[in-house]
C-alpha positions as a Python dict, from the first residue, in 0.01 Angstrom:
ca = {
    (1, 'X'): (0, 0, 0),
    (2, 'X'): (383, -35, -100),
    (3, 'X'): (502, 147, -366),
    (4, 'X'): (527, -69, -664),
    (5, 'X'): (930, -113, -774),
    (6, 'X'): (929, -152, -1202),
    (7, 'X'): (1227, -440, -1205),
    (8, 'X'): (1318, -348, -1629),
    (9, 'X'): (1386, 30, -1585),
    (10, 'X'): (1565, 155, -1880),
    (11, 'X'): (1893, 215, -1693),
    (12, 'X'): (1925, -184, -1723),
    (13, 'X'): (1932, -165, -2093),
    (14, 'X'): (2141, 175, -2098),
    (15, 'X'): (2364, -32, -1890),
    (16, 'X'): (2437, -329, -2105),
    (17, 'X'): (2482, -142, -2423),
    (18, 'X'): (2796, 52, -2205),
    (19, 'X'): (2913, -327, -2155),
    (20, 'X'): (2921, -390, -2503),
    (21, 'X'): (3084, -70, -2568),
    (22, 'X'): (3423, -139, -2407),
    (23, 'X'): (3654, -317, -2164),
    (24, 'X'): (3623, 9, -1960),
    (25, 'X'): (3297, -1, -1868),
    (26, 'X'): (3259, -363, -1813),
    (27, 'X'): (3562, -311, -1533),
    (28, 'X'): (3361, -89, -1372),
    (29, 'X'): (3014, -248, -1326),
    (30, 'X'): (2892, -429, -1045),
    (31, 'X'): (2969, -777, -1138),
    (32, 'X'): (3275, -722, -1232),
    (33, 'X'): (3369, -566, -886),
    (34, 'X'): (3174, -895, -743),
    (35, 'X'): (3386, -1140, -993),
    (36, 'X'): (3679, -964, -867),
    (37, 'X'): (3580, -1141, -522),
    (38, 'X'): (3465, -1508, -628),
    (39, 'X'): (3668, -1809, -756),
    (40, 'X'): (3590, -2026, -1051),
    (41, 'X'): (3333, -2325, -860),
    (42, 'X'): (3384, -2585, -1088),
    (43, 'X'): (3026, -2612, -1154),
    (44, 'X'): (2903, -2613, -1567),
    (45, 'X'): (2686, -2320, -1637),
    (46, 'X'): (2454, -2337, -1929),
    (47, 'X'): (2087, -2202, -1990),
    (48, 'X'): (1748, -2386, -2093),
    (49, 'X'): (1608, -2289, -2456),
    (50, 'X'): (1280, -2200, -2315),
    (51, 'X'): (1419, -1906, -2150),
    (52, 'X'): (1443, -1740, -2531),
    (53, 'X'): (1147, -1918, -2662),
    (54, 'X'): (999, -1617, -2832),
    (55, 'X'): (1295, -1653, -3095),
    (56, 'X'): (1170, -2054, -3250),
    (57, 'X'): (1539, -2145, -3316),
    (58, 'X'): (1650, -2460, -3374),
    (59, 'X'): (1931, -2632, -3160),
    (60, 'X'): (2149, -2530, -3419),
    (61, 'X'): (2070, -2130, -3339),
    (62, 'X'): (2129, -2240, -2968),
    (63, 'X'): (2435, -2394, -2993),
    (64, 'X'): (2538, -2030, -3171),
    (65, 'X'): (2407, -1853, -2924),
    (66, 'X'): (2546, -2084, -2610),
    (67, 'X'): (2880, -2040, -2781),
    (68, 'X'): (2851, -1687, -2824),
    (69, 'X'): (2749, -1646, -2427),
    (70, 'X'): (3087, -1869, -2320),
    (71, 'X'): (2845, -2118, -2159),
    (72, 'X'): (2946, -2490, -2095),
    (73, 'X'): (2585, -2693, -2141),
    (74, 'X'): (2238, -2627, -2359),
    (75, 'X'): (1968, -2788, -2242),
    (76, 'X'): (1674, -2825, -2488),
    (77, 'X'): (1374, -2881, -2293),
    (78, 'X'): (1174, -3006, -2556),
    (79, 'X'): (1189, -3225, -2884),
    (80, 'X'): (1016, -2989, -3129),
    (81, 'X'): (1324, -2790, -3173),
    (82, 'X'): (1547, -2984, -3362),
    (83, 'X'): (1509, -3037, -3732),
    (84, 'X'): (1475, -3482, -3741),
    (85, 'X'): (1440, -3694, -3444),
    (86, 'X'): (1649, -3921, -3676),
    (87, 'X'): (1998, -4086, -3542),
    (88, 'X'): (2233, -3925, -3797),
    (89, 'X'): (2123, -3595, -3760),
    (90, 'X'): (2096, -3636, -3363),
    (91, 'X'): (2439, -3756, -3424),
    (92, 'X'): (2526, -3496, -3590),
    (93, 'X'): (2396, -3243, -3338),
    (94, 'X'): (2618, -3411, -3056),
    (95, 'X'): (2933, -3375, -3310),
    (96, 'X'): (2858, -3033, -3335),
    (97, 'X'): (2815, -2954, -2949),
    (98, 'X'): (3144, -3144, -2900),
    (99, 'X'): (3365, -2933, -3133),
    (100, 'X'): (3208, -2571, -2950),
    (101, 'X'): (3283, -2760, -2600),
    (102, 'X'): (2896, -2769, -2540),
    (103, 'X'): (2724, -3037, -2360),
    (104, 'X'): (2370, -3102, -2437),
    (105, 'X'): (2086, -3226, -2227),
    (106, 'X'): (1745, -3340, -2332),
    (107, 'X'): (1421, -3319, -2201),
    (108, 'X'): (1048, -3328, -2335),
    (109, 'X'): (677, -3248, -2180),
    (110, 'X'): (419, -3476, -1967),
    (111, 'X'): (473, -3854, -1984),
    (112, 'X'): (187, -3860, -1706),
    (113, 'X'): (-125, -4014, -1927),
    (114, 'X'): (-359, -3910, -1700),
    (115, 'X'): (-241, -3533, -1637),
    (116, 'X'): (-437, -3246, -1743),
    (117, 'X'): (-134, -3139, -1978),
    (118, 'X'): (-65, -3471, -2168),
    (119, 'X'): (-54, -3464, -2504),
    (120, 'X'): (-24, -3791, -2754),
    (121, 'X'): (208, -3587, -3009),
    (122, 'X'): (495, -3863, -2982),
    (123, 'X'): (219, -4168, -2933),
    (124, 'X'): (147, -4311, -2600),
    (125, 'X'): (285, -4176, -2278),
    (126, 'X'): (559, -4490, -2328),
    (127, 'X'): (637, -4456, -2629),
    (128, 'X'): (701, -4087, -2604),
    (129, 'X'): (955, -4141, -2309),
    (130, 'X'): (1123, -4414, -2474),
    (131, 'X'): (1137, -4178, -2828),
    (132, 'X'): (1327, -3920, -2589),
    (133, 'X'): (1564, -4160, -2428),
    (134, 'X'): (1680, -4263, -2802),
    (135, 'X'): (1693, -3874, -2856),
    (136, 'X'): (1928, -3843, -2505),
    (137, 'X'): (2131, -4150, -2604),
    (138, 'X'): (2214, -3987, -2977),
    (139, 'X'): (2321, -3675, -2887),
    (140, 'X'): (2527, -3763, -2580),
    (141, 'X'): (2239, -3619, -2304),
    (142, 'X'): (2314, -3793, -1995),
    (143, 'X'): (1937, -3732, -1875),
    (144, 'X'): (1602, -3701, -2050),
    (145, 'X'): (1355, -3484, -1850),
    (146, 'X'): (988, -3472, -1792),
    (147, 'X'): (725, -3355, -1604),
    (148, 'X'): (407, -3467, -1436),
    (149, 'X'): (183, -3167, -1554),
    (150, 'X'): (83, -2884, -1399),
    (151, 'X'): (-91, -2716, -1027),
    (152, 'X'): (-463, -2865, -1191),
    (153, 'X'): (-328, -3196, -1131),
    (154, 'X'): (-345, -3178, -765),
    (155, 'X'): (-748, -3150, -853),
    (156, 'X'): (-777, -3436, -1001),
    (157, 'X'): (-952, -3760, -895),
    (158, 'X'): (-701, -3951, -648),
    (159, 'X'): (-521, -3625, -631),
    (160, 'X'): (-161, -3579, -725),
    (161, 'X'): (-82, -3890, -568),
    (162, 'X'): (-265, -4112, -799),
    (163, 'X'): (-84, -3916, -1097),
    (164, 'X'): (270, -3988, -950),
    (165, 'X'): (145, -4326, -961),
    (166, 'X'): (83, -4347, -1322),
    (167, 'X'): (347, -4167, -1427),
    (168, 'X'): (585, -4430, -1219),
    (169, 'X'): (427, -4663, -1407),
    (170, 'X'): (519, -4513, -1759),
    (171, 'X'): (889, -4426, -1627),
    (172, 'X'): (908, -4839, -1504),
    (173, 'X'): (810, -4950, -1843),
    (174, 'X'): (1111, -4789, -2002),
    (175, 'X'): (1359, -4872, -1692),
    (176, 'X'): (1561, -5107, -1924),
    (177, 'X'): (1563, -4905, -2204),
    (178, 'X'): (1705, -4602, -2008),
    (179, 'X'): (1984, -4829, -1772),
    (180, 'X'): (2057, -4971, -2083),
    (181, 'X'): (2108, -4621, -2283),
    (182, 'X'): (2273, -4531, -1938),
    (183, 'X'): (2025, -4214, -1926),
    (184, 'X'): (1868, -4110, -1609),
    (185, 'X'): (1470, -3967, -1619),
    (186, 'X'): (1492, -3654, -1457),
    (187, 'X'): (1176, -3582, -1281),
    (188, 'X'): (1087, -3182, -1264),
    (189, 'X'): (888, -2987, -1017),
    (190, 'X'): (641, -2861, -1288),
    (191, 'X'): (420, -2534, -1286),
    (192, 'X'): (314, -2621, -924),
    (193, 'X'): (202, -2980, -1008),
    (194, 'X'): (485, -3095, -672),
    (195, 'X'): (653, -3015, -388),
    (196, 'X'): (1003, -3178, -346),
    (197, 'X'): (918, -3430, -137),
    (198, 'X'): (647, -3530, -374),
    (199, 'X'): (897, -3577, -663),
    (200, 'X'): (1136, -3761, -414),
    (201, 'X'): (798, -3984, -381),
    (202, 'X'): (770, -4058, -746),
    (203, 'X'): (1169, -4149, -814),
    (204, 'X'): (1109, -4423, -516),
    (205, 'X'): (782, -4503, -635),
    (206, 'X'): (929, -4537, -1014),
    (207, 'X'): (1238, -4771, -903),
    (208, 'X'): (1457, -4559, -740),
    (209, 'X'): (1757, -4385, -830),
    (210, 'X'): (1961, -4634, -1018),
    (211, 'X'): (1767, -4486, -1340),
    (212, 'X'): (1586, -4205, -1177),
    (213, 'X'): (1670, -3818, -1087),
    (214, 'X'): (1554, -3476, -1042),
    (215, 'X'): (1556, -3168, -1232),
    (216, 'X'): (1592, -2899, -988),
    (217, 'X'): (1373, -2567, -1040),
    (218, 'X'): (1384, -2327, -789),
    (219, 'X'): (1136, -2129, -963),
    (220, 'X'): (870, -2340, -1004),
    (221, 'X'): (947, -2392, -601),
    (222, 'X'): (836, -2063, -509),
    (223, 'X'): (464, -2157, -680),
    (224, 'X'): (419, -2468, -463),
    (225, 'X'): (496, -2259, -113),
    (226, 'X'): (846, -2343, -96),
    (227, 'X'): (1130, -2145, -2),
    (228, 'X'): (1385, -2241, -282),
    (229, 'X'): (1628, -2348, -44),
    (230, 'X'): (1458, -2583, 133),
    (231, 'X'): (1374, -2696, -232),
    (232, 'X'): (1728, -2770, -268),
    (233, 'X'): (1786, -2947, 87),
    (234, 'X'): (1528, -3258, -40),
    (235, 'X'): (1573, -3257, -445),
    (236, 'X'): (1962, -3163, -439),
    (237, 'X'): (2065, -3544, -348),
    (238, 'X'): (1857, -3653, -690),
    (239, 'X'): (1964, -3374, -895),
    (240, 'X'): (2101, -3488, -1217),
    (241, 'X'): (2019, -3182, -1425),
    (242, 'X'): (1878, -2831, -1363),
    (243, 'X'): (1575, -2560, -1492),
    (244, 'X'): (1658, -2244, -1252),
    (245, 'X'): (1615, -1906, -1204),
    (246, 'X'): (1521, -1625, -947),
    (247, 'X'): (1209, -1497, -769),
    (248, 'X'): (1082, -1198, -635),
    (249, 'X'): (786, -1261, -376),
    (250, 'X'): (579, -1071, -179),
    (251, 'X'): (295, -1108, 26),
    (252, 'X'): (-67, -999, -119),
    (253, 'X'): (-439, -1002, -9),
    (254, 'X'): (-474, -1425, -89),
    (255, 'X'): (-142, -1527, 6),
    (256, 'X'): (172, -1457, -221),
    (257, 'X'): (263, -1308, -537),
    (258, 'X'): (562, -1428, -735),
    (259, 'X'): (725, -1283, -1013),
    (260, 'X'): (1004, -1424, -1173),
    (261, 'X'): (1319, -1235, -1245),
    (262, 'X'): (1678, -1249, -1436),
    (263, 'X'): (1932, -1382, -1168),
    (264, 'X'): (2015, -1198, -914),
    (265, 'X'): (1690, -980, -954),
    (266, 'X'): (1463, -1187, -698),
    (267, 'X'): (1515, -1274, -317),
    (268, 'X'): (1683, -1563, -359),
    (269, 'X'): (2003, -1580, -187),
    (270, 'X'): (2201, -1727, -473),
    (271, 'X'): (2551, -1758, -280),
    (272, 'X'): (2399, -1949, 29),
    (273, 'X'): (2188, -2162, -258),
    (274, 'X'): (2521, -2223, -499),
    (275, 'X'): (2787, -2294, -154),
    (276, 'X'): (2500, -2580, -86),
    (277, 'X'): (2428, -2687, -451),
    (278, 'X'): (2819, -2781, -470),
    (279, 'X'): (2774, -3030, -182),
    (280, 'X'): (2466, -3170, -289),
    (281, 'X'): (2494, -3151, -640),
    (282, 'X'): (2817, -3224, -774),
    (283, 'X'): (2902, -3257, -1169),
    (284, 'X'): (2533, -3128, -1220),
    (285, 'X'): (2526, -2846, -1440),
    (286, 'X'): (2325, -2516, -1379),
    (287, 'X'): (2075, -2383, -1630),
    (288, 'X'): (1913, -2107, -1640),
    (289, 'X'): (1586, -2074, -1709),
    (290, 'X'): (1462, -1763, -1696),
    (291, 'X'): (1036, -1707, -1765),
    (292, 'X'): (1043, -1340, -1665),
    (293, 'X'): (789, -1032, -1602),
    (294, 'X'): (437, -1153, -1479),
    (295, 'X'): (278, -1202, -1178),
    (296, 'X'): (128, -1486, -1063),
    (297, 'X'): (-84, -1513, -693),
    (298, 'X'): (-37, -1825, -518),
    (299, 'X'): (-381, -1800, -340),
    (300, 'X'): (-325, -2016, -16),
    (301, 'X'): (-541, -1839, 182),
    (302, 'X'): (-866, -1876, -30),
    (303, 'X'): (-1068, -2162, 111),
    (304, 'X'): (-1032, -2468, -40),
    (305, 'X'): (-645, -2438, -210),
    (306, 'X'): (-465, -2590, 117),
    (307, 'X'): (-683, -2913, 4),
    (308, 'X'): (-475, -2954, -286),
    (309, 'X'): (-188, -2978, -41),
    (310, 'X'): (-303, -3243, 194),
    (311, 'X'): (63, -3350, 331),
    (312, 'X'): (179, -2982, 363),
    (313, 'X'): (448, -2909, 672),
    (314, 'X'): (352, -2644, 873),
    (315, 'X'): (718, -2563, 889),
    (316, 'X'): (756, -2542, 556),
    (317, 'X'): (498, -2287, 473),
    (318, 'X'): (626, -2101, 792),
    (319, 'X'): (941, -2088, 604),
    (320, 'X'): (761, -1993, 321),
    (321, 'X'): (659, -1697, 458),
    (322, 'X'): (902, -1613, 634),
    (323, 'X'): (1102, -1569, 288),
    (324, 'X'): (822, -1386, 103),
    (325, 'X'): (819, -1134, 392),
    (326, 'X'): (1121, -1007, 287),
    (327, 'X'): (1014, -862, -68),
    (328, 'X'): (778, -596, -208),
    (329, 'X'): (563, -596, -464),
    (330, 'X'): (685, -546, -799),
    (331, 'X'): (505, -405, -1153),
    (332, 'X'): (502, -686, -1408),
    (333, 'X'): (693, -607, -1780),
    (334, 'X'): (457, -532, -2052),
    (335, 'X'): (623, -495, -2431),
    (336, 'X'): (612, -136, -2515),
    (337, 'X'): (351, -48, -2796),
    (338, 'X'): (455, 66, -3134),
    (339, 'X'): (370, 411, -3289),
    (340, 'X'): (221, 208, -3580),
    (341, 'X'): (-143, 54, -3479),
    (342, 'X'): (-71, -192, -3784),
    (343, 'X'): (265, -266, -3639),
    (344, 'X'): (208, -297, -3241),
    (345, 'X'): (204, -697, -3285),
    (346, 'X'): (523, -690, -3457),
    (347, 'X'): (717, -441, -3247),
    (348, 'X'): (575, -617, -2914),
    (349, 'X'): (696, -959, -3082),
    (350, 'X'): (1021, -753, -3117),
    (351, 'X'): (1048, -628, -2747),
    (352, 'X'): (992, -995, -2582),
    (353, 'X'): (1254, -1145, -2813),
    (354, 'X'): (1495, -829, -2680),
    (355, 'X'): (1356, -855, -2335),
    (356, 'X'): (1398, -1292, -2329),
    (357, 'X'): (1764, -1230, -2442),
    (358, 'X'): (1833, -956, -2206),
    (359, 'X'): (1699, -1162, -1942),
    (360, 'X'): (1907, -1441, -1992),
    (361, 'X'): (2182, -1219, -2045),
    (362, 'X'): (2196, -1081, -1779),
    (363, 'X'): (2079, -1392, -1554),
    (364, 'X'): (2447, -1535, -1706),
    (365, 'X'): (2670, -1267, -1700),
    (366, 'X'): (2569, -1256, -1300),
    (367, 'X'): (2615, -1655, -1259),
    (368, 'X'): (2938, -1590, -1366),
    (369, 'X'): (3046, -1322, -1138),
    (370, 'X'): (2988, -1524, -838),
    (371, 'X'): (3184, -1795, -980),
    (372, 'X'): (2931, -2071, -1223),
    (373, 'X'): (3092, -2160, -1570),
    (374, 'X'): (3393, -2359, -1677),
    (375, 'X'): (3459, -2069, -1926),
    (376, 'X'): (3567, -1696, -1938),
}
């Protein structure tokens, strides 16, 4: 067996409270050698307000804290974070964002009725979507994205075909609404519910791309047997938005084993991805979404899971592989337990928050030293 690597030692920490010390030791870390190297791309760099979800702030606390990181676009993910779904505050939000030089995009959960994950919160799967493109249109989001569901909708009756179906039909009904608002629905590659050319299926299937887009997530890539890259080469030319971050992979007794990682962290190559993102993806913003320190097994070779993926390449799985040969496995993060039996749930809700920040942290600070980010 390979000797499990930890990927949060404590030298990581050590090392970014030396950054914050002083100018001194920021000139001689890594990344700053590697910014020393890489132009400015042009490309907006911003982070998704899931990646610190353990800290329930508002999109007031974001915009704080996306100031405070010299980032260029928030994207909140969902609706629940923001005080009123009312037009003056939404208003007010965008005024906000525009003074700190933030842009803001939207997005919200399943708007497929019949997926395993919908929920009728905001009403009807229609009148949900059409709720979030007034949200977009008020605070200035040029996209409002959803998702299908999850990997259990591939199980379902018809299959995941019959649920791009019905959620084409949901994202049709609003079509006007959203040309109209002149927001585009930016379809995600959810939790292993698609593969890329699956989502490419249901933006032709839903009308096409005159109101229709992507939102790119290499991560969730890596759980549908896809080498991130690849990803890229069939979403990137309907990418209007962005959810990414890195993966470490390896391969394991049913298949693969993925853990996601801060930026940089994983076995993605990140400079070959970012030289092709500019061609495919221009004036799309990156966010980074970083859902770090488990493991998940992605158990292909069990009987029975390659029937979920009935239009699988061969050549893409071969790819597949070929990319999770590279890596080795990895121990997942577990929040150190307090001293204090009466106090271990409060000082492990303590750690995540710490470890969620100094994920996405770090996951920036690296995006900027090989060039993301309008700003300093």
């Amino acid at each position: 067996m390979p000797t499990l690597q930890p990927t949060h030692p404590n030298s990581r920490r050590d090392f970014l409270k030396t950054l914050a010390a002083g100018g001194m030791a920021a000139a001689a870390s890594p990344l700053s050698v590697l910014a020393a190297h890489h132009k400015k791309t042009g490309v907006k760099l911003g982070y998704d307000n899931f990646a610190v979800r353990a800290m329930n702030w508002m999109v007031e606390d974001h915009l704080k804290y996306s100031e405070k990181l010299g980032i260029d676009s928030l994207f909140m993910s969902d609706l629940d974070h923001f005080k009123s779904l009312k037009i003056p505050y939404l208003r007010d939000v965008r005024k906000k964002a525009d003074d700190m030089g933030i842009d803001i995009h939207i997005g919200t959960w399943s708007i497929c009725p019949t997926s395993t994950t919908f929920k009728d919160k905001w009403g009807t799967a229609e009148e949900h979507l059409s709720l979030s493109i007034r949200v977009a249109e008020a605070t200035g989001s040029p996209v409002v994205r959803v998702i299908l569901g999850n990997r259990d909708d591939r199980g379902t009756e018809g299959g995941i075909i019959a649920r791009i179906k019905d959620t084409a039909k949901v994202c049709r009904a609003c079509r006007t609404q959203a040309m109209d608002a002149g927001i585009k629905i930016a379809v995600e590659n959810h939790a292993g519910d698609m593969q890329a050319h699956e989502v490419v299926t249901l933006i032709e299937e839903a009308g096409g791309s005159s109101y229709m887009g992507a939102n790119l997530d290499a991560g969730n890539a890596s759980w549908t047997l896809e080498d991130p890259l690849e990803n890229l080469e069939i979403m990137g030319p309907y990418a209007v938005t962005t959810s990414l971050r890195d993966s470490a992979i390896w391969t394991s007794e049913k298949g693969t084993t993925v853990q996601w990682t801060a930026m940089g962290k994983g076995n993605v190559d990140w400079e070959k991805y970012f030289d092709r993102f500019k061609e495919l993806c221009p004036n799309v913003p990156v966010h980074i979404e970083t859902i770090s320190g488990f493991n998940r097994e992605i158990p292909f070779l069990e009987e029975g899971f390659m029937e979920l993926f009935p239009d699988m390449k061969a050549s893409t799985l071969s790819r597949y592989l070929k990319w999770a040969r590279q890596g080795a496995p990895r121990d997942p993060w577990k929040a150190p337990v307090g001293p204090n039996a009466d106090r271990a749930d409060h000082n492990k809700d303590l750690a995540t928050q710490e470890h969620q920040k100094l994920e996405i942290e770090e996951s920036i600070r690296y995006c900027k030293s090989i060039g993301l980010g309008l700003k300093a």
